[in-house]
N, C-alpha and C positions, 0 to 999 in steps of 0.2 A: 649699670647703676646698682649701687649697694641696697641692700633691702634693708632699713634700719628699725628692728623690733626692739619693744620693752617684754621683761616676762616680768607681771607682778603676783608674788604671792609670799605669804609671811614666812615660808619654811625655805631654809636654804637650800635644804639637798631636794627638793622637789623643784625648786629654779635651776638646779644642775644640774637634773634631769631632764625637765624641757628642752633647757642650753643646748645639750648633749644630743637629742634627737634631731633640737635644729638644724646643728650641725655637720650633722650626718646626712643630711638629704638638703639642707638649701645652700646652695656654695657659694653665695653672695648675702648672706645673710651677715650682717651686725648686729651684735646682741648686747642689750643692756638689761639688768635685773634692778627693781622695787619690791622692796619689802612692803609696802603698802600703798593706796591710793594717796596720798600727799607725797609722795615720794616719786610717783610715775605723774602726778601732775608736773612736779617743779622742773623735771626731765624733759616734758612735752612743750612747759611755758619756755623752754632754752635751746630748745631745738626743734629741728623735724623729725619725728618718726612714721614711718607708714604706717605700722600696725605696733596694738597689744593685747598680748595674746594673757588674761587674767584668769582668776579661780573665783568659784562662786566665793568660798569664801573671804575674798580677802576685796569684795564689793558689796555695795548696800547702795541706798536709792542717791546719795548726792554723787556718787561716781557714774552712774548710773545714767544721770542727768549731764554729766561734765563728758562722758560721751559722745550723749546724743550731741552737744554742742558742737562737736568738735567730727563727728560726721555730716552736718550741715554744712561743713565748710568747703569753700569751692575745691576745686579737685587737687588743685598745687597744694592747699593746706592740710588736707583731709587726713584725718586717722582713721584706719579701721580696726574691728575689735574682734579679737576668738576669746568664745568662753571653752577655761577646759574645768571637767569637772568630775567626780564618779557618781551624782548622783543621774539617776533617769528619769526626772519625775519632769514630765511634761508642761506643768504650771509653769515651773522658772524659766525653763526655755520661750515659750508664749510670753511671759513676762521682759525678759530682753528686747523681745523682738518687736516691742510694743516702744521699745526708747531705740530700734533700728538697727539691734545688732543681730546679723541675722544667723552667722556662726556659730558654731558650737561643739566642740569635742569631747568626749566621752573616755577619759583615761580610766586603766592603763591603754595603751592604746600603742601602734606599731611604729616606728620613727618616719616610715613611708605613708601612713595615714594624714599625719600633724603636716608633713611636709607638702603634700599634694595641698593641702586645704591654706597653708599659706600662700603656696605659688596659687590656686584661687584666688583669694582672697585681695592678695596684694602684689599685684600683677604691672608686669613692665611698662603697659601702656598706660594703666592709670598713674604711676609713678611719675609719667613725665611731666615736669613744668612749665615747658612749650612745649606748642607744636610743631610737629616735621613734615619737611614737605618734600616733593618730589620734582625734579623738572628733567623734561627731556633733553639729552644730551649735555649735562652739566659736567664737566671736566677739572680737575682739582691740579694742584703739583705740589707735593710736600718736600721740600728743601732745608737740607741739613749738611752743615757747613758749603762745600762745592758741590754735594750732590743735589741731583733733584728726579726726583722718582712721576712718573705720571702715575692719574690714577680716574677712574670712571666713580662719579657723586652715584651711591646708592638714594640716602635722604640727607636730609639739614636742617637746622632750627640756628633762632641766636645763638644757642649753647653749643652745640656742637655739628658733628657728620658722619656719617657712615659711606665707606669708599671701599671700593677695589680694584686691587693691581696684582699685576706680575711679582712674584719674591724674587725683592734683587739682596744679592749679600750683600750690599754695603748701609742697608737700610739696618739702623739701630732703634727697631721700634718701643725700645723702652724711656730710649732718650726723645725731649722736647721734639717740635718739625713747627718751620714754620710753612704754613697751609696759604695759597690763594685758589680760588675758583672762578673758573670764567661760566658764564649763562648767555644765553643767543634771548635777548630780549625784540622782538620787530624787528629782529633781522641787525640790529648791533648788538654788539659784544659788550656786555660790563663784566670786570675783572674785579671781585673783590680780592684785595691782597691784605699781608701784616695781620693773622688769623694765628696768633702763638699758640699751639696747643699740646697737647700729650694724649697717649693713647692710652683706652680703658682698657681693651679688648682685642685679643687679635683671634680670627679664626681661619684656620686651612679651609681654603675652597676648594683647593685644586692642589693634588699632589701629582709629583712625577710618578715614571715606571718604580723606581729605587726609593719612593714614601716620602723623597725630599719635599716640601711645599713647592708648587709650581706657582698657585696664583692665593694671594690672601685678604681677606677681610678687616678691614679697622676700624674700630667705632674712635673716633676723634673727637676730645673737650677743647673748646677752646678757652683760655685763660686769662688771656691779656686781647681784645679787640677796639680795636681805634674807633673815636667818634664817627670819624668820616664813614669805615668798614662796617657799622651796626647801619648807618643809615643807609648805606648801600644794600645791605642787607634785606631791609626792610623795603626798599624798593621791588626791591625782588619778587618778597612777601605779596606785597600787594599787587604785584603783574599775576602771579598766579591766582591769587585770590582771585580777580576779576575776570578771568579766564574760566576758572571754575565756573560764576553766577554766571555767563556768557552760556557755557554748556549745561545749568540746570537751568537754564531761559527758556533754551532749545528742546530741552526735554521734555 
């Protein structure tokens, strides 16, 4: 998942200097620039961003407050805010963190400094918009035209899955797969199938002697999912949920 930042400040080449640092240390970063606070508003009333990273100057108290709003918000909606800045005076930082921002950088500053404190700040877990779940011995098969690949359910949410398998060549992981997963619910099998999805992400688990990929990792979006396939879904959802309160019962 994309990390989708604003950089707001009124001077161009200091927004293409941020840009440039982001750049260079977050590799899933998407970057938009505002020249001012009505301009990083109209960006945020039109879409989702994770984070904006602003300058003292180019804030005053009603952004300030348009913030804190917008960090009250439940966690799918939430923005989080870095201040960067070169002064050091301790007020305005207390001052921030008084409307909840609790960030803050101190430029000039190293592109591996800015970078760490985003990946802080605005971190994969809080990004997500569901929740992922785990269940034992969950099995998937991604199929793509005549082939069909197995594959072992790392997690899953409505939106997507994390899976791994063997690397077969005939798998064209950049192309569509259509996805089913079986789950051992009381001892039957439900099959969610018709899971369209594409892959975000692939990572080498396991390489041969010769550094080919032996076995590899995919993080899977699904795209297109049938009525019937969500509410099966969501059966699921709620078998483990109650399984869970079953074992903090017992606790």
């Amino acid at each position: 998942m994309a990390r989708n930042i604003i950089i707001m400040d009124s001077s161009a080449s200091m927004r293409r200097i941020i840009r440039t640092m982001i750049q260079a240390t977050v590799n899933d970063a998407v970057v938009s620039e505002a020249q001012d606070a009505k301009e990083a508003r109209e960006l945020l009333e039109g879409a989702h961003y994770h984070l904006v990273i602003f300058s003292r100057e180019s804030s005053d108290k009603k952004w300030l407050e348009f913030a804190q709003k917008r960090l009250a918000m439940p966690e799918a909606q939430k923005t989080n805010f870095i201040l960067f800045t070169s002064s050091k005076k301790q007020d305005y930082f207390e001052e921030i963190k008084r409307y909840g921002i609790q960030e803050h950088i101190i430029i000039p500053c190293g592109p591996n400094a800015l970078g760490e404190l985003i990946i802080k700040t605005c971190t994969h877990f809080s990004m997500r918009a569901t929740r992922r779940y785990s269940f034992h011995d969950t099995r998937a098969s991604l199929v793509q035209g005549s082939n069909s690949f197995p594959a072992e359910v790392i997690n899953f949410s409505e939106g997507g899955m994390l899976c791994e398998l063997d690397a077969p060549a005939q798998l064209q992981w950049f192309m569509p797969t259509m996805i089913s997963m079986e789950f051992n619910l009381d001892g039957a099998t439900l099959k969610v199938a018709g899971l369209y999805s594409v892959t975000r992400r692939l990572i080498v688990a396991e390489s041969n002697p010769d550094y080919s990929p032996r076995r590899i990792r995919l993080a899977c979006r699904f795209i297109s999912v049938s009525e019937e396939s969500k509410n099966q879904l969501a059966q699921v959802f709620r078998e483990i949920e109650k399984q869970e309160d079953l074992l903090g019962h017992e606790a």
